[in-house]
BAFI-3210 file (N, C-alpha, C; in Angstrom, 3 decimals, decimal comma, padded with zeros to 6 digits):
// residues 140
n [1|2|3|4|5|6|7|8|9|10|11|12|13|14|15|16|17|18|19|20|21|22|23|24|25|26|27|28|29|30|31|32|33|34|35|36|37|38|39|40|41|42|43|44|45|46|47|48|49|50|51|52|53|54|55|56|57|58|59|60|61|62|63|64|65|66|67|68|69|70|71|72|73|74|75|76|77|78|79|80|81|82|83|84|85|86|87|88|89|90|91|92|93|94|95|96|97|98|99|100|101|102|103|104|105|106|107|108|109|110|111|112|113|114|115|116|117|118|119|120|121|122|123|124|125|126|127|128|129|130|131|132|133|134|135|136|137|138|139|140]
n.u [-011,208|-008,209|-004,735|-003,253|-000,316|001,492|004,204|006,450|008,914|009,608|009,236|010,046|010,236|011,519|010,040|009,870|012,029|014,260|016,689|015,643|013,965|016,240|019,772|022,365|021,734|021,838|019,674|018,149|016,733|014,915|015,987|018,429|019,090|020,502|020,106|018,751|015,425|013,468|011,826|008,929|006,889|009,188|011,761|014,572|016,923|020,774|022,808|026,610|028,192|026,979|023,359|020,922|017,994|016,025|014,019|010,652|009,899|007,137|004,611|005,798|006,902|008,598|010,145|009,285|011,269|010,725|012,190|013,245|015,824|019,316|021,208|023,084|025,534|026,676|028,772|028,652|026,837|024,497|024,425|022,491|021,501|019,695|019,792|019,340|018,036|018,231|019,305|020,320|022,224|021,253|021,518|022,493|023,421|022,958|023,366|024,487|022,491|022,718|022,987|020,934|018,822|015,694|015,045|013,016|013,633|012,991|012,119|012,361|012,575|013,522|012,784|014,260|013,178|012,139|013,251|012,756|013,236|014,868|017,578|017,499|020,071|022,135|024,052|026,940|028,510|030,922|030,364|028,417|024,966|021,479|018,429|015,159|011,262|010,801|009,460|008,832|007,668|005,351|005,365|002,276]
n.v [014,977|013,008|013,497|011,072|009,665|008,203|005,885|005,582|003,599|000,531|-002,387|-000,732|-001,250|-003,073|-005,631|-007,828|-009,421|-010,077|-007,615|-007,006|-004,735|-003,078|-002,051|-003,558|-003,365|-004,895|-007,082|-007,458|-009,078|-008,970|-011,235|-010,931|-008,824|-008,521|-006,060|-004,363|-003,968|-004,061|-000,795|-001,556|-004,850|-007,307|-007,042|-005,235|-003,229|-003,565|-001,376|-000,987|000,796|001,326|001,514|001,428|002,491|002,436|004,742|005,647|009,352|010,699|013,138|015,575|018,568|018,670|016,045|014,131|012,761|010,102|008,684|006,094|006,318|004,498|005,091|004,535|006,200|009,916|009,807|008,462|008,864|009,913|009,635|011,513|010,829|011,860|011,020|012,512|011,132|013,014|016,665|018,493|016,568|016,089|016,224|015,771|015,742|013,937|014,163|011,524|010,066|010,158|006,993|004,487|004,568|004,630|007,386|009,748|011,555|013,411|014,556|017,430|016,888|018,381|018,055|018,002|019,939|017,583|015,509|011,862|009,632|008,340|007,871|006,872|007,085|005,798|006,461|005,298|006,743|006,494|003,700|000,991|001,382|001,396|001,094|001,862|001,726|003,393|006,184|007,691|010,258|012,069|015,585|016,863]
n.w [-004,936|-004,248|-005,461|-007,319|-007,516|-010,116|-009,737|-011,792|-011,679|-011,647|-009,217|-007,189|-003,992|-003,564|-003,553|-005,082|-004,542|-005,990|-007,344|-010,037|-012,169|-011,532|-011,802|-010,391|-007,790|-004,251|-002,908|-000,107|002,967|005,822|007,545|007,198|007,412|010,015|011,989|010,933|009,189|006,385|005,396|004,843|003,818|002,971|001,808|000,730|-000,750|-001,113|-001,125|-002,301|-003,987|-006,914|-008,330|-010,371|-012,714|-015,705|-016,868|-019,020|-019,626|-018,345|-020,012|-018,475|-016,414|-014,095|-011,851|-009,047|-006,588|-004,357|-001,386|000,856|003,164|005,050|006,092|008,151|009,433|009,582|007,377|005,555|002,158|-000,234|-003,834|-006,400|-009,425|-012,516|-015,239|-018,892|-022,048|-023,685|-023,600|-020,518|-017,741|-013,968|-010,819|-007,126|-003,949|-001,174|002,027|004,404|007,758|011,045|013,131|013,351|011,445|009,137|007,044|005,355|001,583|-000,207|-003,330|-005,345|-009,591|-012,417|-015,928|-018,701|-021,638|-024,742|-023,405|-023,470|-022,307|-019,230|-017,184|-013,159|-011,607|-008,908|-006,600|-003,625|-001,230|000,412|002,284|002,707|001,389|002,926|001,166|000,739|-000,431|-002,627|-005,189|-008,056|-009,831|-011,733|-011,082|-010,388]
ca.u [-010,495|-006,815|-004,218|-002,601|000,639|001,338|005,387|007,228|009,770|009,707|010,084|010,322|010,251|012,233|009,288|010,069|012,624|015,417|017,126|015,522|014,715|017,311|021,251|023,819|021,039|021,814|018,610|018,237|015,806|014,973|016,683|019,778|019,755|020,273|019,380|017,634|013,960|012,889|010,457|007,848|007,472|010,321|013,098|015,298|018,362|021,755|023,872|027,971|028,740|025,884|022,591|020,032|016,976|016,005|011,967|010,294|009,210|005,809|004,273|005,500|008,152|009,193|009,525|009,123|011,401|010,476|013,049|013,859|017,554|019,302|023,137|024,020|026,094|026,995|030,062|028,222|025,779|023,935|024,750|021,833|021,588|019,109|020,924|018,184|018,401|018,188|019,363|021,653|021,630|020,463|022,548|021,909|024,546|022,449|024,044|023,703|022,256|023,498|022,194|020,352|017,229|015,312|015,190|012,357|013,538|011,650|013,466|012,170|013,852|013,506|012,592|014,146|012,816|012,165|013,899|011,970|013,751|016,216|018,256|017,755|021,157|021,838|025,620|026,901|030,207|031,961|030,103|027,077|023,585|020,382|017,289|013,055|010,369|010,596|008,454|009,274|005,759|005,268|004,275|000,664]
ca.v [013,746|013,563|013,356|009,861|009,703|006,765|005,290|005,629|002,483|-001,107|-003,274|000,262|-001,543|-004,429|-006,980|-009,116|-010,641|-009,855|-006,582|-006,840|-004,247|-002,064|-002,923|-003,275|-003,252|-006,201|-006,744|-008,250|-009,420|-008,792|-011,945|-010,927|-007,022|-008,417|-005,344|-003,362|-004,141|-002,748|-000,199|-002,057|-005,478|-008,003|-007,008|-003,503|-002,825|-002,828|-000,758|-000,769|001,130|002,006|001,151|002,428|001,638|003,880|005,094|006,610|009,625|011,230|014,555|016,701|019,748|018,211|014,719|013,753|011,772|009,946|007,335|005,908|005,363|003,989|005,437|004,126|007,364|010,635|009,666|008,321|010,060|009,176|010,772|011,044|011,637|011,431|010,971|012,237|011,282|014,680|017,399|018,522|015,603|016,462|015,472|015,823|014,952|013,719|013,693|010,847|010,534|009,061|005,984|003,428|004,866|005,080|008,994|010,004|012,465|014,276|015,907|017,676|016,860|018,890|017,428|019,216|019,782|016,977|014,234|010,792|008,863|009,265|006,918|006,871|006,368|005,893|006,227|005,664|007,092|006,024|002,492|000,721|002,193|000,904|001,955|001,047|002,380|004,731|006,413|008,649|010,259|013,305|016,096|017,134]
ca.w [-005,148|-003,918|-006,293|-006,956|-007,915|-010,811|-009,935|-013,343|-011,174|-011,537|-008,154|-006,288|-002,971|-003,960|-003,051|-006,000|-004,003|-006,446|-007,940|-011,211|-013,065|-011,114|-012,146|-009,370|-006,407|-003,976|-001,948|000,878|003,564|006,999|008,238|006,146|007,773|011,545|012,968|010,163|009,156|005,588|005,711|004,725|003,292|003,555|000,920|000,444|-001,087|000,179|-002,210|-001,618|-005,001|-007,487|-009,005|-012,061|-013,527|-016,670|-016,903|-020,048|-019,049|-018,695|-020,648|-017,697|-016,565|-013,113|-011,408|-007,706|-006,111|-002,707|-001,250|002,477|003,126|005,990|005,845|009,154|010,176|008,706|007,145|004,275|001,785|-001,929|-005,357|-007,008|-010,552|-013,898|-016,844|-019,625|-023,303|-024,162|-022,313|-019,317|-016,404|-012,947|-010,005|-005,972|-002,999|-000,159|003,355|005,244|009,067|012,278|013,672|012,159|011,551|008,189|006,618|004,056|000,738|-001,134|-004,085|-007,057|-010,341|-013,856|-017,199|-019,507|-022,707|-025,540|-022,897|-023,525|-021,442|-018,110|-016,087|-012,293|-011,215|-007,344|-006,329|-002,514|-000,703|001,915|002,803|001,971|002,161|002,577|000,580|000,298|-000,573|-004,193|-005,781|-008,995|-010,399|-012,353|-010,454|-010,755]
c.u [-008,993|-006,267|-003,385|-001,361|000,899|003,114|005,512|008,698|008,815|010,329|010,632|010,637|011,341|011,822|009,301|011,033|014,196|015,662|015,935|014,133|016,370|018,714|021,944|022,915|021,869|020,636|018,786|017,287|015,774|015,700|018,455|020,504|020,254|019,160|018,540|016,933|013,980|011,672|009,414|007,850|008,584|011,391|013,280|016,285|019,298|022,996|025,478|028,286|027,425|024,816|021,386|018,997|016,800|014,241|011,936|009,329|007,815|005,789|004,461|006,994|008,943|008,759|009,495|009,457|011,657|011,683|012,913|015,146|018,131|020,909|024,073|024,428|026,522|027,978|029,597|027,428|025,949|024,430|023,932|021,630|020,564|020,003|019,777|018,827|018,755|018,266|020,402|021,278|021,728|021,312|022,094|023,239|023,440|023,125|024,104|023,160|022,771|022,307|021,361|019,130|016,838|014,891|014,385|013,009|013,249|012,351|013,086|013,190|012,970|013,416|012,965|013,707|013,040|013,123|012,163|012,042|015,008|016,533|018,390|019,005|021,704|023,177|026,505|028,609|029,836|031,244|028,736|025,860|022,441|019,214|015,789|012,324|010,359|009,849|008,937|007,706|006,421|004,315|002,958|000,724]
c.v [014,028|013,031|011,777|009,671|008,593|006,596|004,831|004,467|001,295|-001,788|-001,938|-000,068|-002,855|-005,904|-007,911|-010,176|-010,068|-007,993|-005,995|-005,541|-003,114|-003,188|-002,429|-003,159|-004,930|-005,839|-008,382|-008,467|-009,139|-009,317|-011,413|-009,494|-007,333|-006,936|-004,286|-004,049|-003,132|-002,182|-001,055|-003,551|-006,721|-007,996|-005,469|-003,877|-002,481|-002,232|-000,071|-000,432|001,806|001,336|002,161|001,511|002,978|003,476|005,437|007,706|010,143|012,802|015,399|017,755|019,211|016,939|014,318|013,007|011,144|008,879|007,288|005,475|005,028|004,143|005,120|005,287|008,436|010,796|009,180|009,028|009,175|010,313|010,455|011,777|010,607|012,370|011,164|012,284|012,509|015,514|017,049|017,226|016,139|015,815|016,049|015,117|015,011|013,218|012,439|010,918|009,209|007,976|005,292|003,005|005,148|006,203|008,864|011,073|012,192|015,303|015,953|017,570|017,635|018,280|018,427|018,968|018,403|015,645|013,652|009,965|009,060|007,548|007,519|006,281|006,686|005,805|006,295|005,745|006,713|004,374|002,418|001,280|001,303|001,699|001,033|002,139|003,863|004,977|007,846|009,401|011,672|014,137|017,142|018,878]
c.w [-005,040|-005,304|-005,942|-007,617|-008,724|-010,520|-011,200|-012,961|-011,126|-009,922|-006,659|-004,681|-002,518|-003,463|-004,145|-005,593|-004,770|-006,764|-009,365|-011,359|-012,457|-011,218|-011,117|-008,029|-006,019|-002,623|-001,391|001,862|004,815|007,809|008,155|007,021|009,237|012,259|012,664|009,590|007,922|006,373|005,642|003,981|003,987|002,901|000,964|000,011|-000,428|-001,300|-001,666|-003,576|-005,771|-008,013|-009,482|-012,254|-014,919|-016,832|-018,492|-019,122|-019,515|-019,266|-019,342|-017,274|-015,399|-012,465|-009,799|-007,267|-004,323|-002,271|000,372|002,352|004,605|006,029|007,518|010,194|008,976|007,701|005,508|003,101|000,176|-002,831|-005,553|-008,347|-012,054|-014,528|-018,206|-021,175|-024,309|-023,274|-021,192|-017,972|-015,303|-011,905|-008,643|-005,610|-001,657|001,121|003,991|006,548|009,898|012,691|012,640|012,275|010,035|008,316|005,200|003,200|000,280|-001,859|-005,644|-008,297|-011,662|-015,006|-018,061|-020,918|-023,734|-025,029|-022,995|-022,547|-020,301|-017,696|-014,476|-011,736|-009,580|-006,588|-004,116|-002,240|000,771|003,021|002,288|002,840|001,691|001,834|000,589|000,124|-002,017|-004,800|-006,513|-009,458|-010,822|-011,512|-010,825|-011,578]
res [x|x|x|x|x|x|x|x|x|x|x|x|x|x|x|x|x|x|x|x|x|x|x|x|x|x|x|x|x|x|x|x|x|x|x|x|x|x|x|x|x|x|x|x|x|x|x|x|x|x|x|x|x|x|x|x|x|x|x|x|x|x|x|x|x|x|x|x|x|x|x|x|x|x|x|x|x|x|x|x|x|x|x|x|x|x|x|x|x|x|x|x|x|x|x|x|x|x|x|x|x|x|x|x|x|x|x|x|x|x|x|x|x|x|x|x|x|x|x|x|x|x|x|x|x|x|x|x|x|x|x|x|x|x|x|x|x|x|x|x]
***
């Protein structure tokens, strides 16, 4: 039996139509992207500054995080960083790529000890970036 990963995110795809639970997303629609198409679906995020959601997490030592982003050209790139109630926070600088093509990562994160709870926080330089498709899970 394969392993199934359970998403510890709310709205991960942003098919609710709005932002909510994530703060500071502005999502938007296919019609809305002209010439970008979410991944999947008909809503994604267009983030020109930052946005967060905060999880509780699960009984485990490391977390798994998947995303698609859509940075246009290299000039841009994500901060990414959990903020955990307990414990040192976790941070990542993700490049961006040329052209305006969706890009899967895949990026282990650390739980450190006696954290309950984290904040996914999602920070972009140098122009706005698109995002779909997330998926946080504890890995197996």
């Amino acid at each position: 039996m394969a392993f199934e990963p359970v998403n510890l995110l709310t709205n991960p795809g942003f098919e609710a139509g709005t932002a909510t639970p994530w703060a500071g997303a502005n999502v938007v629609g296919a019609s809305d992207a002209a010439w970008i198409a979410p991944v999947e679906g008909k809503w994604m995020a267009q983030v020109n500054g930052s946005m967060a959601q905060t999880i509780t997490l699960p009984d485990a030592a490391t977390l798994t995080l998947s995303y698609m982003a859509n940075s246009y050209d290299t000039t841009r790139s994500t901060s990414l960083a959990m903020l955990f109630d307990k414990g040192d926070a976790w941070t990542q600088l993700v490049p961006g790529d040329a052209g305006a093509k969706w890009t899967r990562h895949t990026i282990s994160i650390p739980i450190p000890d006696e954290a309950t709870t984290a904040t996914l926080r999602i920070t972009v330089n140098g122009g706005p970036i698109r995002y779909d498709d997330f998926l946080l899970a504890a890995e197996p």
